[in-house]
C-alpha positions in Angstrom: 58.3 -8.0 -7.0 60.1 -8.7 -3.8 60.1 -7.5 -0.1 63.5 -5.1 -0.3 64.5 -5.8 3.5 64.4 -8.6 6.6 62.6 -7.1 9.8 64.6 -9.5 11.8 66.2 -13.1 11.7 62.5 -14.7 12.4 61.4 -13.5 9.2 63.1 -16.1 6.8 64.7 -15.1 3.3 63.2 -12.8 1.4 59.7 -13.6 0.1 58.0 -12.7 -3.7 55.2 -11.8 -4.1 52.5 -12.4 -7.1 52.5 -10.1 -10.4 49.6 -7.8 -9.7 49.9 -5.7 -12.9 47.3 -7.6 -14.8 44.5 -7.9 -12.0 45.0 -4.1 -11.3 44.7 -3.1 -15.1 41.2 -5.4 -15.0 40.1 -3.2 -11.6 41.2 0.0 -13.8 38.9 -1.2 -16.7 36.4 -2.1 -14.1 36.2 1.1 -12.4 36.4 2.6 -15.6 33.4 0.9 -17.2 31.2 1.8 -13.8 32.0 5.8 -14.8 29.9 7.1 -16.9 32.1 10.4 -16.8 35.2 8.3 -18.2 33.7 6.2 -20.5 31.4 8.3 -21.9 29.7 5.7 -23.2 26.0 5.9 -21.0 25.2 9.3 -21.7 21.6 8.4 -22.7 21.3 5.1 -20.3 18.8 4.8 -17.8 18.7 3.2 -14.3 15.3 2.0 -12.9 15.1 1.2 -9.2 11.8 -0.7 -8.5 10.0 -1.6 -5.1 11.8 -4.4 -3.6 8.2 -6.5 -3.1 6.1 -4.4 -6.1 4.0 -7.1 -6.5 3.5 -8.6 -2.9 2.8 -4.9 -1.2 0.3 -4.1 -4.0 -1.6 -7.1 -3.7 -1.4 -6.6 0.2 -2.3 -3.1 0.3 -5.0 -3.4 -1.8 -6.5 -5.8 -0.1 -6.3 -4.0 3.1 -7.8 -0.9 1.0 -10.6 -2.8 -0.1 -11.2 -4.3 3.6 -11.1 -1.0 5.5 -13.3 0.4 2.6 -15.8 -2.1 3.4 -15.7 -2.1 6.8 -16.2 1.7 6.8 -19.3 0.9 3.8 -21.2 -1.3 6.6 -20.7 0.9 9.2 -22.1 3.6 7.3 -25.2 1.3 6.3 -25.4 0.5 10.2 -25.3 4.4 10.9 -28.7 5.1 8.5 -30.3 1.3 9.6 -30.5 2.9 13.6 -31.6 6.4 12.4 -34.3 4.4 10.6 -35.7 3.5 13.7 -36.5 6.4 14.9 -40.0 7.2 15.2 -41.3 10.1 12.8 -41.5 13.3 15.1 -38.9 12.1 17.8 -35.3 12.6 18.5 -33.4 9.6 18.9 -32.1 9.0 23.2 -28.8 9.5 24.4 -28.4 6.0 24.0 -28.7 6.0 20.3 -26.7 8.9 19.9 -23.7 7.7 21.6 -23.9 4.5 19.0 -24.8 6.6 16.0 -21.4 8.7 16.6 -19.2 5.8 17.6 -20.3 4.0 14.2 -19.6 7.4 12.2 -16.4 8.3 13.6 -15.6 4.2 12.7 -16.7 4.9 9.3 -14.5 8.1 9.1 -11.6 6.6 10.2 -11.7 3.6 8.2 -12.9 5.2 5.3 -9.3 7.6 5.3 -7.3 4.3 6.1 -8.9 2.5 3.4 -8.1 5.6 0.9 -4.3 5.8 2.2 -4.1 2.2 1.6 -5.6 2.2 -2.0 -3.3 5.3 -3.0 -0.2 3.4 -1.7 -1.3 0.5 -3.7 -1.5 2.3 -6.6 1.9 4.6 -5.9 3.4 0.9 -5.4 2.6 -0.7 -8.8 3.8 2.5 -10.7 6.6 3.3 -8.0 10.4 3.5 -9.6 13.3 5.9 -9.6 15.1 6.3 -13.3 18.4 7.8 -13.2 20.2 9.0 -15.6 23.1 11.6 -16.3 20.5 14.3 -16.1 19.0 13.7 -13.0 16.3 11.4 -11.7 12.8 11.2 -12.5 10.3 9.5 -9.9 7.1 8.0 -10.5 4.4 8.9 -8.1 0.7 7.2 -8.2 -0.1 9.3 -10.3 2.3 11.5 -11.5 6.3 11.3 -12.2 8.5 14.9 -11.6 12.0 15.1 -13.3 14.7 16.5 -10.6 17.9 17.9 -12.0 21.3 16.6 -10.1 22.2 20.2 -9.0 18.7 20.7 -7.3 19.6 17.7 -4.9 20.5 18.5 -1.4 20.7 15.5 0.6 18.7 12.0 0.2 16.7 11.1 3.3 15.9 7.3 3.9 13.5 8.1 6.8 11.1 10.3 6.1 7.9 10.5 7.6 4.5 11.2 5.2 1.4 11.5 6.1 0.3 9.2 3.3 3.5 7.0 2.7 3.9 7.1 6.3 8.0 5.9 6.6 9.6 6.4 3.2 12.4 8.1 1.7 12.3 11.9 0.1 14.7 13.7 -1.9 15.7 17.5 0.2 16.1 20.1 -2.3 18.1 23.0 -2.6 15.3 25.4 -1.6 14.5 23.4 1.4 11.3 21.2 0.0 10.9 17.3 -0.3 9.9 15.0 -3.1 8.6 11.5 -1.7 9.9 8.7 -3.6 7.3 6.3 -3.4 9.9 3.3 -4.2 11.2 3.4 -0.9 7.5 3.5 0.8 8.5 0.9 3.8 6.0 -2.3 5.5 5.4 -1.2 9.4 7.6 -4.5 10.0 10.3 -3.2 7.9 10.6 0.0 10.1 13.5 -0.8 12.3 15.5 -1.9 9.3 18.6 0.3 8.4 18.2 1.7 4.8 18.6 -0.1 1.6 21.0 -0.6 -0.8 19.4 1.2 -3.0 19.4 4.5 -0.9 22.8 3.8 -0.5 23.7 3.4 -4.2 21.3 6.7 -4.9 23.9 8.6 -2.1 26.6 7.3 -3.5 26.0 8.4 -7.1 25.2 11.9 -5.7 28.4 12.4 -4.5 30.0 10.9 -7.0 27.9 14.0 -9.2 29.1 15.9 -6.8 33.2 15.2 -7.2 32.6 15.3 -10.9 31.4 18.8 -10.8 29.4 20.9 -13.3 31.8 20.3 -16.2 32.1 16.8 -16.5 28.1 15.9 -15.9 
């Protein structure tokens, strides 16, 4: 192949250029092969995306969860020691009170923290997304839900949970959101953009979404 005109005496003679035909039939087969809606070959495979630190975050969290648990045990054990002072027949002081609450609400607090942390733990060991040509199917801490592609609204990489705190969600057609626990993010991870992962879930959305009813 060869440039077909001069843009001006600078230029030189007339340059060729490499045979591309081979490298662009190996990109064809490539892109090709990543299809599943031209090969037809992956009907029944399954992609698994999997925490990007399973093992590290479990280990962390449930250490945390088993801290904050305890914390919240000896506080508790604290609460019933200064009510045990009490004299039979009289009311505890203000005094008394004041500590008796402080140590309660403590308990409270760390008790829900510890609970959050030792349900994320567990959401984090079983945490993955299959995907497959039907849909995706995500594993929770306890149980897994199978969402159809055509039930898929949008996928949201920021997602704020009461339990998972930041996380990602799939938004539905009728307006709800399943939390994808795989995507459950470390408070020093927050400022991060999302992953590739989230990316390559968008991507093969709207790839879904091109194809169109008749060729999933």
């Amino acid at each position: 192949m060869t440039i077909p005109r001069r843009l001006g005496p600078e230029t030189g003679p007339r340059t060729a250029l490499p045979d591309y035909s081979r490298s662009s039939a190996t990109v064809e087969r490539m892109v090709a092969a990543l299809d599943p809606s031209r090969t037809g070959r992956d009907r029944g495979r399954v992609r698994a995306l999997l925490p990007a630190h399973a093992t590290r975050d479990t280990a962390a969290r449930a250490v945390v969860a088993a801290a904050l648990l305890g914390t919240a045990l000896v506080s508790v054990l604290g609460t019933v020691l200064l009510l045990g002072t009490v004299p039979d027949g009289r009311s505890p002081g203000l005094g008394l009170l004041v500590v008796v609450g402080a140590l309660g609400a403590l308990a409270l607090v760390l008790g829900l923290l510890g609970v959050r942390f030792g349900i994320v733990a567990l959401g984090t060991a079983r945490a993955r997304v299959e995907i497959s040509a039907d849909g995706l199917r995500v594993f929770g801490p306890v149980r897994h839900r199978d969402v159809a592609w055509e039930r898929i609204a949008a996928i949201e990489s920021r997602v704020v949970h009461p339990v998972h705190w930041l996380t990602a969600a799939l938004r539905l057609e009728d307006g709800t959101r399943i939390v994808m626990p795989a995507f459950d993010r470390p408070v020093w991870t927050y400022t991060r953009p999302s992953g590739q992962d989230i990316r390559a879930l968008r991507t093969e959305l709207h790839r879904r979404r091109q194809a169109g009813p008749g060729r999933r």
